[in-house]
N, C-alpha and C positions, 0 to 999 in steps of 0.2 A: 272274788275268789281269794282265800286266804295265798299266801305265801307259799307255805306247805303244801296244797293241794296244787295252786301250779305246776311246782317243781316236779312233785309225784308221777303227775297228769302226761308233762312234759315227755314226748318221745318220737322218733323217725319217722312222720308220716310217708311213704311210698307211693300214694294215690290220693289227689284232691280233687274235690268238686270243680264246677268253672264260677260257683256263685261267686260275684266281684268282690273285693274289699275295698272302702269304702277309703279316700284320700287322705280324711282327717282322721281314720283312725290308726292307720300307717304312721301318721306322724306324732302321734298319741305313744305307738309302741318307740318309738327310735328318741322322743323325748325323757319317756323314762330311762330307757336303753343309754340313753348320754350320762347317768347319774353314776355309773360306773368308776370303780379309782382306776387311778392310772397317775405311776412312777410322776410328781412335782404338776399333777395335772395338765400334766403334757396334750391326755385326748388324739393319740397317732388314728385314731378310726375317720374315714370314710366311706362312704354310702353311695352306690349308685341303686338305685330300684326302678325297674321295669316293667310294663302292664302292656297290655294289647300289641299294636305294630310292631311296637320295638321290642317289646320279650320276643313276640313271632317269629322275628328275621332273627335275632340274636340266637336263640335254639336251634333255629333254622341250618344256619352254618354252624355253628358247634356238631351239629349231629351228622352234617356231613366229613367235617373234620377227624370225628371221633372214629366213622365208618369207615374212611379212607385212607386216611392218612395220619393215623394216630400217632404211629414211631416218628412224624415231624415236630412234637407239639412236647414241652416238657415244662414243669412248673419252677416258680424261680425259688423255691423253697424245699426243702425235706420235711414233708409230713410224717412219713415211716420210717422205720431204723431200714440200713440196707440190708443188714441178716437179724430174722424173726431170732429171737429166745424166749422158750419157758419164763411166765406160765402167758406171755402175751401171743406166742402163736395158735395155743389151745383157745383161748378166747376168741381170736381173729376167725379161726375156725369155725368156733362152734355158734358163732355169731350169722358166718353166711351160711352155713347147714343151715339152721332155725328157718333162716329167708326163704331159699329154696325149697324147704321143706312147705310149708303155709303155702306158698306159690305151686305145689307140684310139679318142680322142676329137678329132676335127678342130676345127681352127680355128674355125671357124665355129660349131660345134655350140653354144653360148649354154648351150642346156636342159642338156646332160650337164655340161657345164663348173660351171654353176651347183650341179647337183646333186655332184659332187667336191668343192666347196668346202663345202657346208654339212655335208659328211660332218667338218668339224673339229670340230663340235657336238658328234659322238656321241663325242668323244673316238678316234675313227678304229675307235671300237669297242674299244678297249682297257678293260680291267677297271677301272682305276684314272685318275682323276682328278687333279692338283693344281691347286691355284689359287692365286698368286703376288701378295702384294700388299706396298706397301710405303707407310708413312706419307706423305702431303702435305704436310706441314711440312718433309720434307727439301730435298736439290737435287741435282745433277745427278751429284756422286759418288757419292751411295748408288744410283744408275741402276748404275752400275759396281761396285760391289761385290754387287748384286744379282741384274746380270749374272755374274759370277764364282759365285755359290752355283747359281745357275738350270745353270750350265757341269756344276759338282761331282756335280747328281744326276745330269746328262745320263749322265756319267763312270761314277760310281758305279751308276747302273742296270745299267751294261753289264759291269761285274766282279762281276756277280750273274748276267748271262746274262739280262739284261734288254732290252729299246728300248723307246724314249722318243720324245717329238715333241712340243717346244716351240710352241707357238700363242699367238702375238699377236692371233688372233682373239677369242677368249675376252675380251679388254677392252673389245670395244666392246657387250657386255653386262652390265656392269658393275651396270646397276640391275635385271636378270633373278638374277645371280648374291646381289643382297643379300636377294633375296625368298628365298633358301635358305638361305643360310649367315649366319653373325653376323659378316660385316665390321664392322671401325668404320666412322662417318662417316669419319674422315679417312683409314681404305684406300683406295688407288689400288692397282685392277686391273691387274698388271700384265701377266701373261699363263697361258695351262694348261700341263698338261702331260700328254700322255697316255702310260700306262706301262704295260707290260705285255708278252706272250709276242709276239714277229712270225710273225703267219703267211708263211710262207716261202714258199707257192704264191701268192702276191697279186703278179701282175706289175709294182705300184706300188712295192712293196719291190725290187725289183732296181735304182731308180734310184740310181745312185751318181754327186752331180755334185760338178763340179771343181772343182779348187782353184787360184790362182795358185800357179807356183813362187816361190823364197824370193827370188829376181834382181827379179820383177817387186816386190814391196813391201818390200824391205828393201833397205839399204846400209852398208856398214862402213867405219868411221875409225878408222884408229892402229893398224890389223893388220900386221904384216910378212906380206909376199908368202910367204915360207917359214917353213913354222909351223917351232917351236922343235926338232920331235922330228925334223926333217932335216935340221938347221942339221949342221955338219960344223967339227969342232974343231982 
């Protein structure tokens, strides 16, 4: 798969298959996935991934936590600004409209809403898990190079014929997640990742949302108006 058509391809899957992935090709995406820069090749990313038992129980309690006792549980990081502004609250919006909408879930409906969300628990039902953590002693560039490798598996998942669904959710369980896996103390959760086969009949997987065009966030200085290859001799 070309470069360009991964990336394209690339989007939130909501609902996966249980068909397994397969252990060398995991390691196949997270090998590329390493190839990523990062500030004096530093590499602040670590990887925990999970299949069978251990994703079982690890969902397991996350989804009781999530259902109970949610206001115990807080992430060690800011992923959201604390007050939305134009035009990123229009977008935030009209991003979960799109979902519930493909879903048939109204406005209003609270209970179904709630229950969509905690469906990020189960890994969206995908086979495979990751969980994304990166030392606390760094700062705010290893955020960015760790974004960049988080990018790479997205990438790499999908020229395997794979999808993927990065979840920031997954952090604000951070101390559910250490009761499984051997975090250090000083990992910060940074987020999941669920991977695996998309089920194609899941009318949540047909959301495909938008992008701005390249006019609205980008601008160019010191281009001549007529590229080179029209210029006339």
């Amino acid at each position: 798969m070309h470069v360009d058509e991964a990336i394209q391809s690339r989007r939130s899957v909501r609902r996966f298959l249980p068909t397994p992935v397969p252990l060398e090709v995991i390691r196949h995406i997270l090998q590329i996935a390493a190839r990523a820069p990062s500030g004096n090749n530093i590499q602040p990313w670590r990887v925990h991934v999970v299949t069978g038992e251990v994703r079982q129980a690890l969902c397991r309690d996350i989804l009781q936590a999530a259902s109970e006792a949610a206001e115990q549980h807080q992430a060690e990081y800011a992923y959201y600004p604390t007050q939305w502004v134009e035009p990123y609250l229009g977008r935030r919006r009209q991003n979960g409209f799109a979902l519930y909408e493909v879903l048939g879930i109204g406005r209003d409906d609270r209970q179904r809403r709630e229950q969509q969300m905690l469906r990020n628990y189960s890994f969206f039902d995908a086979p495979v898990g990751l969980l994304v953590t990166l030392d606390r002693c760094l700062n705010t560039g290893s955020y960015m190079d760790v974004g960049m490798f988080i990018e790479n598996i997205l990438v790499a998942a999908r020229a395997q014929g794979l999808h993927t669904c990065a979840q920031a959710a997954f952090a604000t369980f951070h101390a559910i997640v250490r009761e499984h896996l051997p975090l250090n103390e000083d990992d910060i959760l940074v987020c999941g990742i669920a991977l695996g086969h998309e089920d194609t009949q899941a009318p949540e997987n047909r959301l495909l949302t938008e992008r701005q065009p390249v006019e609205a966030f980008a601008s160019f200085h010191g281009f001549s108006e007529t590229p080179e290859t029209e210029r006339v001799c």
